[in-house]
N, C-alpha and C positions, 0 to 999 in steps of 0.2 A: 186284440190287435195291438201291435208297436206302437210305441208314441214316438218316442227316440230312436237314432238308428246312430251310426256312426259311419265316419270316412275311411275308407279303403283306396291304399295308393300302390301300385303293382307296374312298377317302370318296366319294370320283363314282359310282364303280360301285356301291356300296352303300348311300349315302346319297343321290346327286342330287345333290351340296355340288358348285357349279362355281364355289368362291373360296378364298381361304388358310382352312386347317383345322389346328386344335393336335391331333397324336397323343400322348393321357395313358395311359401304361402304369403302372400299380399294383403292388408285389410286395407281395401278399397276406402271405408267412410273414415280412418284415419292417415291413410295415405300414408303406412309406414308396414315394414316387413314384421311378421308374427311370428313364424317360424323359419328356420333354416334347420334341415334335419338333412347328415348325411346317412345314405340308405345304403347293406352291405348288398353285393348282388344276388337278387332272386330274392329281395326283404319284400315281403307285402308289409305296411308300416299303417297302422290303423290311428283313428283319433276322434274321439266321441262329440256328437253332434255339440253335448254340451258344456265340451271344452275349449269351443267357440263363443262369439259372442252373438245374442241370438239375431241380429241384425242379417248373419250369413249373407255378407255382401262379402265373397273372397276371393281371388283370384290366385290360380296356382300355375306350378310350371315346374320341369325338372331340369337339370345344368350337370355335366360330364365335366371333369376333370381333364384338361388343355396342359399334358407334361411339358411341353415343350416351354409355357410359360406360367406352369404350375397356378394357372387360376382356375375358378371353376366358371365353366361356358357353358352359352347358352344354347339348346338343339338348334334352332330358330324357328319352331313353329309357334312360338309368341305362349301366351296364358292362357288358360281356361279358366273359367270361370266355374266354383265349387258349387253344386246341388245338394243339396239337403238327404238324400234321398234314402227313403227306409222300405226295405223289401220284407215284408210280412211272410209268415210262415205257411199261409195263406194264398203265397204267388201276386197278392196285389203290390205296384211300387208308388209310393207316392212321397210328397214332400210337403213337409209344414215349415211355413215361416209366421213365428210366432209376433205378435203384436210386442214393440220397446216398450211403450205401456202400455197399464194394463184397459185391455177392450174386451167390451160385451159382443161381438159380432165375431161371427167367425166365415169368411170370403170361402166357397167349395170351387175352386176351378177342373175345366173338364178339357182336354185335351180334341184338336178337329185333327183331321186327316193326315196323317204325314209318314212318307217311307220309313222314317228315322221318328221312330216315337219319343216325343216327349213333352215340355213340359211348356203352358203358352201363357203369357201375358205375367210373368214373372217379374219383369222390368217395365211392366208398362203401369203396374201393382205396387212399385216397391215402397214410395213415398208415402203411401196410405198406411197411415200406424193401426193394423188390424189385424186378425188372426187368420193365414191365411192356410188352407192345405190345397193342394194340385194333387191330381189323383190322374196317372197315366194312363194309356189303353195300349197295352202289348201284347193282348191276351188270347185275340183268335187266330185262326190256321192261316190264315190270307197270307199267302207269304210274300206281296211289295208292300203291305200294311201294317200286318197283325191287327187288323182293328176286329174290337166285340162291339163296339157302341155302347159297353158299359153294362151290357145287356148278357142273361143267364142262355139261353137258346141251345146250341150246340156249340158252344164255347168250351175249348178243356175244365174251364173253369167255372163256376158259378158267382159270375160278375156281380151281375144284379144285386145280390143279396152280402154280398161281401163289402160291395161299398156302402148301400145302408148302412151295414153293422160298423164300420168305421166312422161313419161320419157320426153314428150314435156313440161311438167310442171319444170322440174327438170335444164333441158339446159338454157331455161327462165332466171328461178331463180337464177342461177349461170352466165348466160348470154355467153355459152357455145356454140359452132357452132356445127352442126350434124357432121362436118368431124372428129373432136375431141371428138366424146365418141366410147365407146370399147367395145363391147358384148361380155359375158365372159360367160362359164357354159361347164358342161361336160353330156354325155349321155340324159337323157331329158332333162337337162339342156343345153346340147350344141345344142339338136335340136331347143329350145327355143331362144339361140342365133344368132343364123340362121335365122329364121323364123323373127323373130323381127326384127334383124338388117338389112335385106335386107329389110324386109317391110319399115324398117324407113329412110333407105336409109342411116344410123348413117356409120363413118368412118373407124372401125375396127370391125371384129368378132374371135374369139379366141375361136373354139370349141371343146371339146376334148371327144373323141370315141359315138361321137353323133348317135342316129336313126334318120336313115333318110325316110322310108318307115313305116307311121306308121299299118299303115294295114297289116303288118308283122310281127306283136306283136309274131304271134305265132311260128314263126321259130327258136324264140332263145329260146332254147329248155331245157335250163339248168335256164330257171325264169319261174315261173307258175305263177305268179299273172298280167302278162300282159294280155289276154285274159278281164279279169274282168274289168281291166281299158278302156280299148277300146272300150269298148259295154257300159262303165258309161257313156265315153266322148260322143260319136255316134249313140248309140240307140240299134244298133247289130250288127253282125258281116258277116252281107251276105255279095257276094263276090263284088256284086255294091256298098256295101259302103266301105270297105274294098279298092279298087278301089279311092275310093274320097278320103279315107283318105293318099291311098299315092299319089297320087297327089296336095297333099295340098302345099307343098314347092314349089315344081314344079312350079304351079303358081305364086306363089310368085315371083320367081326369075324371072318367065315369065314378070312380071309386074315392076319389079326394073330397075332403071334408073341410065342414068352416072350422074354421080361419081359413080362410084359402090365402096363398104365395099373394103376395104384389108380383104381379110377373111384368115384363118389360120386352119386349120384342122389337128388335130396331133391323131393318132389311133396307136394301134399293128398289125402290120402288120398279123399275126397269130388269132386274135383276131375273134367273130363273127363278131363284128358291122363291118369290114374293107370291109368286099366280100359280104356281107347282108346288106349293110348300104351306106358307104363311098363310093366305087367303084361307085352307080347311082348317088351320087351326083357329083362326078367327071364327071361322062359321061354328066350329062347337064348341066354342067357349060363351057365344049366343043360343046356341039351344041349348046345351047343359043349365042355361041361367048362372053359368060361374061369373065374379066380379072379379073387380082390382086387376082389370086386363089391360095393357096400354101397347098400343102398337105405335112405333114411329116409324117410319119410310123417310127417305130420301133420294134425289135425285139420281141416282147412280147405275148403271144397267149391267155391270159385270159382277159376279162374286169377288171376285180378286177385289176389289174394292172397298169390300168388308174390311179390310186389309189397313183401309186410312182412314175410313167414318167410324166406326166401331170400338177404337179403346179410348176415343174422344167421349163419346158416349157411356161406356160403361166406366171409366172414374168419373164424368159428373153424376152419376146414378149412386156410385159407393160410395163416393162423398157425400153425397145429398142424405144414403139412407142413413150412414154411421155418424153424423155430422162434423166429419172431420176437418 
């Protein structure tokens, strides 16, 4: 697997721009400009992850040439902010941001639900000096999702086992122990970090208002594009497969081994995922006899609202475990 990857900047491809374009990269944490590169037109202009600084706090934006007062302007759709991001040959994409110093933890984030795949709690992570990698989910046929859930199934891909093999790439490479990394994500995101982390046997899971029955897509009754995603991942929706698919964690945990995860589960109390979700994992992590389970609930009755209790919760949690 990639460790490093590099930055690709394509004003044609992205913008339509077929003339000379200035590329302005910003460093945000010293509040002064890095590069100013003029680009000929049709340049794809590349620059290696780690020809940055690894903080990759950077903000970029391209600016056209104004003849008439010979300066160079700006389009006005303002800055983007640069990702990290390295596409494996493999078809997995994800993004590491490396700890400024040097840390024995490494943070796994998982991406939850969104039209526009990408990449969650980046900014909400940043201050924590840790090792972190976000690992996207672009991967299944759903076409207003792509989501796999991370998961091997009928995915073009074979998820499941492609992110193990990374994240074993990644501990390696930083020389990082499984008890010291931290599974992080929320809703499929947090089933993701569940799933993974007990499979990997890794030392922390941080998941927040996760599904836990995926074959239940349809009871949460206020999202209509779960059905679609389930039958992309699975093939259909009868009630035998439906049946395998919530069962799929279940085994999982059935097959995890001591040391077991510190796992951490924070939901609304009020919420669906809490009495449709949470509650069965709680009941088998009481018959299995697994420990180090801690559920928090709070007063809140909508998912959306995972949205403002949830990364209050998971940096006092990664602070707490990394003692930062």
């Amino acid at each position: 697997m990639k460790i490093t990857g590099e930055f690709k900047f394509n004003p044609y491809e992205e913008k339509g721009l077929n003339e000379q374009v200035r590329l302005v990269i910003h460093d945000n944490q010293k509040n002064e400009f890095c590069l100013m590169e003029v680009l000929e037109p049709k340049t794809i202009f590349s620059l290696k992850h780690i020809d940055l600084e690894n903080h990759f706090d950077y903000k970029f934006k391209y600016q056209i040439m104004n003849f008439e007062t010979n300066r160079w302007t700006d389009l006005g759709d303002g800055y983007r902010y640069l990702t990290p991001e390295i596409l494996d040959d493999s078809g997995l994409k994800y993004a590491f941001y490396p700890s400024k110093n040097p840390s024995n933890h490494l943070v796994i984030c998982f991406q939850a639900i969104q039209t526009v795949p990408g990449y969650n709690y980046i900014r909400t992570l940043r201050d924590i000096d840790v090792n972190r990698l976000y690992i996207k989910d672009c991967y299944g046929t759903d076409k207003n999702t792509h989501a796999s859930f991370y998961l091997d199934e009928k995915n073009p891909i074979k998820v499941d086992s492609l992110v193990q093999e990374l994240i074993y790439s990644y501990i390696n490479y930083l020389s990082i122990p499984k008890e010291n990394t931290i599974f992080i994500g929320s809703s499929k995101g947090g089933y993701a970090a569940l799933y993974h982390g007990y499979k990997f046997n890794g030392g922390h899971i941080i998941s927040g208002g996760p599904r836990i029955l995926l074959g239940n897509f349809q009871k949460v009754s206020e999202v209509k594009i779960y059905p679609k995603i389930f039958v992309s991942i699975f093939g259909d929706a009868e009630a035998n497969t439906k049946s395998y698919a919530n069962g799929l964690l279940f085994n999982i945990l059935k097959k995890s081994k001591f040391r077991y995860p510190n796992c951490y589960i924070h939901v609304g109390k009020g919420e669906p995922h809490y009495k449709e979700h949470v509650v069965h994992f709680n009941q088998w992590v009481q018959d299995l006899k697994i420990p180090n389970f801690t559920l928090d609930t709070m007063n809140y009755d909508t998912h959306e609202e995972l949205g403002k209790y949830f990364p209050d919760y998971l940096t006092s949690k990664i602070k707490k475990i990394t003692g930062f």
